[in-house]
N, C-alpha and C positions, 0 to 999 in steps of 0.2 A: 291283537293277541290277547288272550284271556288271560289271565291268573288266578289261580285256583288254591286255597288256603284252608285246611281242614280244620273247626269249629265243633261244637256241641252246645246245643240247646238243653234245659230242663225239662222234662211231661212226666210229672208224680214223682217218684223218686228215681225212675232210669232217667238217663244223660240219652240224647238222639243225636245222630249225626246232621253236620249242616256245614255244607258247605260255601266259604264266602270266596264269589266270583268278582273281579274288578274287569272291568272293560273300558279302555279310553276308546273316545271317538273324536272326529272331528264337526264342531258345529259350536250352537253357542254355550257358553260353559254354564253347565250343570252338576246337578251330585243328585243322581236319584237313586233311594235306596228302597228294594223291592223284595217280597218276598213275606210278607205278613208282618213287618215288623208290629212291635208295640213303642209304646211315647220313649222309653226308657232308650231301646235300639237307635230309633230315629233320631235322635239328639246325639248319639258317636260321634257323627258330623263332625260338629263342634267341638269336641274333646279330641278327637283324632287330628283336626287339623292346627288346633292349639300347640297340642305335644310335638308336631314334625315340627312347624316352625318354630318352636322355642328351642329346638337341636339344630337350629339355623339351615334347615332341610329343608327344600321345596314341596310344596303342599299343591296340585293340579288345578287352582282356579279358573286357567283359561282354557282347561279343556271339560267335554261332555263326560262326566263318570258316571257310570251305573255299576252299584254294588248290588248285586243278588243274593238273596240266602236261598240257597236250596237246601232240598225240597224245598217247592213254594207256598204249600198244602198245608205246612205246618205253623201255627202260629209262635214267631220267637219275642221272646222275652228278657230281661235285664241287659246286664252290664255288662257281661262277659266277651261281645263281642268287640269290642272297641281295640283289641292289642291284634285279633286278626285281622282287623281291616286294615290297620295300619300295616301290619308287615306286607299283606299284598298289597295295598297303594305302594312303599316304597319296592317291592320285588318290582311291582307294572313300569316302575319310573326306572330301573336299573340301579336305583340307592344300592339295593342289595342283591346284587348279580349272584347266577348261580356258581358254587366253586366247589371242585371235588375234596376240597378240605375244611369245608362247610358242613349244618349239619344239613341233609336232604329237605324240604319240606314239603314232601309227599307224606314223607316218614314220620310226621308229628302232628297231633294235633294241637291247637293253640286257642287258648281262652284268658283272658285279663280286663281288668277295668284300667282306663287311663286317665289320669290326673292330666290337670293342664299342665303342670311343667313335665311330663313324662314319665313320673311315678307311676307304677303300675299297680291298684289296688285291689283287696282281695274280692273274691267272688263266692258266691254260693257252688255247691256241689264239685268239687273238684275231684272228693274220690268217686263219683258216678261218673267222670266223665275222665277220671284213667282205667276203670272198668270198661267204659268204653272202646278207648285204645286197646285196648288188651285184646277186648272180643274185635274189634275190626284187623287185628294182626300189623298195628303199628310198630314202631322203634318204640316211643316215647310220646310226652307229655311236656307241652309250655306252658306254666302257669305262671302265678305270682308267688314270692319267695313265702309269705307266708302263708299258702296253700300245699307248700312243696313237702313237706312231712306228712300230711293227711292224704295228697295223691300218691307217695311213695309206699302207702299198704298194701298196694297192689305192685306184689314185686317182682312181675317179671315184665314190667315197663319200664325206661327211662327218665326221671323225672328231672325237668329244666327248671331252677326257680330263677325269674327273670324279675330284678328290684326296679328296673329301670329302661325304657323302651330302648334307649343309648346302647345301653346291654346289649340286647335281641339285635341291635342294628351292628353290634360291632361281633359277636357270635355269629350271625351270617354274613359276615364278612371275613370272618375268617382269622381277624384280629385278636381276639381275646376266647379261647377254649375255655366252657362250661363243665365243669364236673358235676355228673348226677348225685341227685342228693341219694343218702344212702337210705338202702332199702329198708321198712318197714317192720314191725315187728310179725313173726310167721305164726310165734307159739303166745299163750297169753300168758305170762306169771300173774299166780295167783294174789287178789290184792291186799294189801294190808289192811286187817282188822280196824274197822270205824271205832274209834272211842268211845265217840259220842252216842253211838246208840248202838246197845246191845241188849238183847235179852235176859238176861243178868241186872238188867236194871226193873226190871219189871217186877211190883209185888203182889204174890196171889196171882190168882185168874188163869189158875192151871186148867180148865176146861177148856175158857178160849185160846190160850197158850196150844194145845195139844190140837185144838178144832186149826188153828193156823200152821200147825207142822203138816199136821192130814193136809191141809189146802197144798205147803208146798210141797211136798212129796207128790202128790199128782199132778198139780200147775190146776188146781180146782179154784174157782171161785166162790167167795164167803161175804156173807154180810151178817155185820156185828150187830145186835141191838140190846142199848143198853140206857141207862141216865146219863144227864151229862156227869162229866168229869169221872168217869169208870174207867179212862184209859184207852179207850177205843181209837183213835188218833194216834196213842202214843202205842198199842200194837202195832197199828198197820205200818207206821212208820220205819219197824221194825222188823219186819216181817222180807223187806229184801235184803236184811243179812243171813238170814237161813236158807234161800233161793241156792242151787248151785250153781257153780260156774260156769259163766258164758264161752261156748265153743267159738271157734276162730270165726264159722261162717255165721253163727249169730250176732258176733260183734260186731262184723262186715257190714250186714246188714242194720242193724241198729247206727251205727256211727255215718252209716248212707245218708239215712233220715235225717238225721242232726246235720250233716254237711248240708243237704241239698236245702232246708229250712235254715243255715246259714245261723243255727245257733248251738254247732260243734263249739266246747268249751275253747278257748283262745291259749291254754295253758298246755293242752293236748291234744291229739290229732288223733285219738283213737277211744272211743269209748269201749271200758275194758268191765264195768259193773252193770248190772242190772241195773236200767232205769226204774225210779219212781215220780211217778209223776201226779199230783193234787191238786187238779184246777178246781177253784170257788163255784158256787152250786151258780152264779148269774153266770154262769160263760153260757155263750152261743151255740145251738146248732151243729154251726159250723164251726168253730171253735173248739168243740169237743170230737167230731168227727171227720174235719173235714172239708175243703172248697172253696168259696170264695168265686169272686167276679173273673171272668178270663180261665185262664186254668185254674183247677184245681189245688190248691195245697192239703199237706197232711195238717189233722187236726192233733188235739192231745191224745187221743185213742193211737194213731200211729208214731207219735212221739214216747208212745209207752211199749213199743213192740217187742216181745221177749224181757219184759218186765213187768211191773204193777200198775195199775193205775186206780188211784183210791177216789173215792169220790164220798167226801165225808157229807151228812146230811141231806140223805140219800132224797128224801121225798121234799125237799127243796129245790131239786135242782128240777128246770121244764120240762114238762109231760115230755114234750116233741121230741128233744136232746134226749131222753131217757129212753124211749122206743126207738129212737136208730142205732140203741146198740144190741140189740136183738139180734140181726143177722149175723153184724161182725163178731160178737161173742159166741157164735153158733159155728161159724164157718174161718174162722180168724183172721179175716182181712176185708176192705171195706170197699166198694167200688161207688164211684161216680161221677153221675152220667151228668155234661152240659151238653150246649148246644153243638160246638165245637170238636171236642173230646169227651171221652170214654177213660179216666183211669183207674185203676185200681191200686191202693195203698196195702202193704202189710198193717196188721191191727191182732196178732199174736200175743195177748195179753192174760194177766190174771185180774179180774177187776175184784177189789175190796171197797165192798162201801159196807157204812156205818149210819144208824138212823138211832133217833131216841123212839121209845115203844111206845108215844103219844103227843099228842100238841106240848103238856106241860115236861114231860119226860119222868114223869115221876111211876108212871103205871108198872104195877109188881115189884117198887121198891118200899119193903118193910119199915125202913127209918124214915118215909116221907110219903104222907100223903098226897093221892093223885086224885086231881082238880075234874077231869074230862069226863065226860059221861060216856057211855056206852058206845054212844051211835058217834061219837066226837073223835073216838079211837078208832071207830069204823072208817070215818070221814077221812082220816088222819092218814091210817093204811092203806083205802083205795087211790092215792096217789101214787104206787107200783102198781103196775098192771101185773094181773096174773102169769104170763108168758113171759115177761121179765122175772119175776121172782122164780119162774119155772129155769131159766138157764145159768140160775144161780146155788151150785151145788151146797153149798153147806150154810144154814142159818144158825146162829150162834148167839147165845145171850150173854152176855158180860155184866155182872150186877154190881155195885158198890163194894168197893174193897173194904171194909169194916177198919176201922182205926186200930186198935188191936193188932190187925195184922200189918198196917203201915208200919208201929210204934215198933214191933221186932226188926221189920227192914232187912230180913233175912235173906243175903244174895240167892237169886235162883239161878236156874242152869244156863250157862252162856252160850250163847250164840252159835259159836264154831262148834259143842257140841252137836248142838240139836241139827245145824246144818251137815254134820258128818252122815248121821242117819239119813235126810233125807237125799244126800246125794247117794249113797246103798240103796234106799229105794228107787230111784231115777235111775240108777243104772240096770236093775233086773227088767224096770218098762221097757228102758232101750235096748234092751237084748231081746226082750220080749216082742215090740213090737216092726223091729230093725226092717222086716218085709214089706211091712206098709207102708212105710215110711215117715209114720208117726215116734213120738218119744215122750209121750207121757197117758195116763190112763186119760185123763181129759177130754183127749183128741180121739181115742177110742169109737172105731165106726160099729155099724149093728153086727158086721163078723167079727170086729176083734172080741163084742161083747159076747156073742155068743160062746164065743171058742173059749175066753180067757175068765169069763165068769160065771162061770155055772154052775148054778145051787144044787144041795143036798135034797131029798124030801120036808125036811124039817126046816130048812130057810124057806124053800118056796109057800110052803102052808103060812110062815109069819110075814112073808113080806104081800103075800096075796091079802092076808087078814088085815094089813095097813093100810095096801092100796085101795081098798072096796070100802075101808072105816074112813079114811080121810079125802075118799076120790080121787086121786093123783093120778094125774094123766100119764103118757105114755113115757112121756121127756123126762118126769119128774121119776118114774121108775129107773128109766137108764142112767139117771146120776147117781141116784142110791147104790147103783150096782157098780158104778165108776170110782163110789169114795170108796164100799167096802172093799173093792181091789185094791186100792191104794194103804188102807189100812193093814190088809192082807199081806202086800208085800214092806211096810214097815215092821209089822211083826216079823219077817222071814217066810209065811205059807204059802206055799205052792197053791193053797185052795182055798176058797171065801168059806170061811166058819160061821157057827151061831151069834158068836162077840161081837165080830167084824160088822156085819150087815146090821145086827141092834144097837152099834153105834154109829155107823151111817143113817138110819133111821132118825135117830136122836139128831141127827144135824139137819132136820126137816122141821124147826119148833114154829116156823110161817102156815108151814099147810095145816096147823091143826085148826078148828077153829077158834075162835076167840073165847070163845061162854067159856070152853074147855081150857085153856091157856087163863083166865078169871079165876076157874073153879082150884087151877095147881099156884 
């Protein structure tokens, strides 16, 4: 007789069904475990039969077992399998006979790590794999107790937190009833105001201050350039208090990510703020985007999804890593391909990065002379590619805050303000673009552009005269056209005006060329 026990594997950030088969036979005793496992699975063995016998349970030594994971097709991975094999070794052995006052375990599916003494340990992704449940039309969910708040977001599942296998053995036996943990939170409350950093704290640098409202208001991407110590850092850091608030199924998804990478905060079980995320210019590759040996994992770019991801000292970081965000920044999510699998990650982000405007970073600052020569700023620069700085809607200078204006220290506008406005902005897009199923101008395809931005006679004559004076390709035209909407609906206009698009223009200070950017 088979036993059949309902599982879930990780592959990118969805949870996969997998089912674990026990079969005794008769012959010489074995434990063959089949079905792709990895080194992590195949070692259960041992932790599974530690945990039965140390509950002075019999463990099948003298008979043949073969545990299956179905599909066989799919390669499985971690820890999480180890509390299912056990309950169906003891289901197989009659430990835990069936009883109508039991809970079903057709009805559940069941994932844990097992300690030797029978501790049940936590697991990565467990709200992927009540997601799971939910879409296969389960009861519920067996996890580990401290998984059981973050499976519980998905609330019209059941969720079991099981501290201890003893538990699960006296639960299906009918001995001791489980009450589901209670369900998740549906609406978000909005969060309490960060102290520590707010825009209010910022002095001067009202041009990049206003170029970072335009970014959020449209969800546009901006890179700062400036000398050091201008502030540039302590914007961007900044910059996800004025963000709006995350919708229920943005949170979902974001706080997936975090679960299934197994670095969901420990404190809470739901991420409820816009991530920011600022990996060091030496990360990897794959680090910043993505993968890894076997399956694929999310890199920082999907650990930033529906938030920021800043990436300070922009032409430090490796050519390689720098062009694989080209597509994701274009298309907002990241696929890749191994030998194996095929996944695709979310990578819905705003990237901010920040660069000084030379090797010495002194260049076009008044109070300090710059060391580089011509061709050294040249050299300096061509480490963005042209088609990167093309997907990067708004360039912004941040120059040194003069002393003078530090020594007033005079508070500027705070935070919840300026995010008031651009949440009014974000919602006429969402209204606006509610059919396509977009919600920011950003994401804006070539018919929303047609339809939602269309110039006067007198815009197209100045933005034609820019395009043909500074060459700007086709890409760099449809962003111009994406902030001045964005601008457009922060001011309240139904229509892009002469102002709007000549300060969209103005957030283009990369495409000019250099002699000319020397000469101002």
């Amino acid at each position: 007789m088979i036993t059949r026990v309902h599982s879930a594997t990780l592959l990118g950030v969805d949870a996969r069904q997998v089912d674990i088969e026990i079969d005794f036979a008769v012959g010489l005793p074995a434990f063959h475990l089949v079905g792709l496992p990895d080194n992590a699975v195949r070692e259960s063995r041992l932790r599974v039969q530690a945990a039965i016998e140390n509950l002075t349970l019999e463990f099948p030594v003298d008979r043949r077992v073969t545990v299956n994971l179905a599909p066989a097709n799919i390669r499985k991975d971690g820890t999480a399998f180890d509390l299912p094999i056990a309950l169906a070794i003891l289901r197989a052995q009659g430990v835990v006979p069936p009883r109508d006052d039991a809970p079903r375990l057709k009805d559940y599916l069941v994932a844990g790590e097992l300690a030797l003494d029978g501790r049940v340990r936590p697991i990565r992704g467990a709200l992927a794999m009540a997601i799971l449940a939910r879409d296969m039309g389960l009861k519920g969910v067996m996890v580990p107790q401290e998984n059981a708040a973050e499976a519980a977001v998905v609330r019209s599942v059941d969720v079991l937190g099981i501290e201890h296998l003893s538990e699960l053995v006296a639960l299906m036996q009918a001995r001791a009833p489980k009450q589901p943990e209670a369900p998740g939170p549906h609406l978000l409350a909005d969060p309490a105001p960060t102290v520590e950093l707010d825009f209010s704290q910022v002095c001067g640098q009202l041009p990049a201050r206003r170029a970072l409202e335009v970014a959020a208001a449209g969800a546009h991407n901006v890179l700062m350039i400036g000398p050091p110590g201008s502030g540039k850092s302590m914007l961007a850091r900044r910059l996800a208090t004025i963000l709006p608030q995350m919708s229920f199924e943005e949170a979902l998804e974001t706080t997936k990510i975090y679960s299934v990478t197994g670095r969901l905060p420990s404190h809470t079980p739901w991420i409820a703020e816009r991530p920011f995320r600022a990996p060091h210019h030496t990360i990897s590759e794959v680090g910043l985007v993505g993968g890894g040996s076997g399956v694929p994992r999310p890199g920082e770019l999907s650990m930033a999804h529906n938030g920021v991801l800043f990436l300070d000292e922009l032409p430090e970081f490796r050519r390689n890593s720098l062009e694989t965000l080209r597509q994701p920044l274009e298309n907002g999510q990241v696929t890749l391909t191994r030998s194996l699998v095929s996944l695709t990650f979310p990578a819905d982000v705003m990237l901010v990065a920040a660069m000084n405007p030379c090797r010495c970073g002194h260049f076009g600052n008044p109070a300090r002379r710059c060391s580089c020569s011509l061709d050294e700023i040249k050299r300096y620069r061509s480490r963005l590619s042209g088609p990167l700085l093309d997907r990067i809607d708004i360039h912004i200078g941040v120059p040194a805050v003069p002393y003078d204006e530090l020594r007033r220290a005079k508070p500027s506008e705070a935070s919840a303000a300026i995010r008031q406005r651009v949440q009014t902005a974000r919602d006429r897009q969402r209204e606006r673009l509610h059919l396509s199923g977009r919600h920011a101008n950003s994401q804006m395809g070539p018919d929303q552009l047609r339809r939602y931005c269309a110039l006067d006679e007198g815009c197209h004559r100045m933005l034609g005269q820019v395009v043909e004076r500074l060459g700007l390709s086709a890409r760099s035209c449809d962003r111009m056209l994406k902030v001045a909407r964005t601008i457009a609906d922060l001011a309240g206009s139904p229509n892009i005006e002469m102002p709007h698009l000549a300060e969209a223009i103005h957030y283009r200070s990369l495409d000019r060329p250099l002699d000319a950017q020397l000469a101002s």
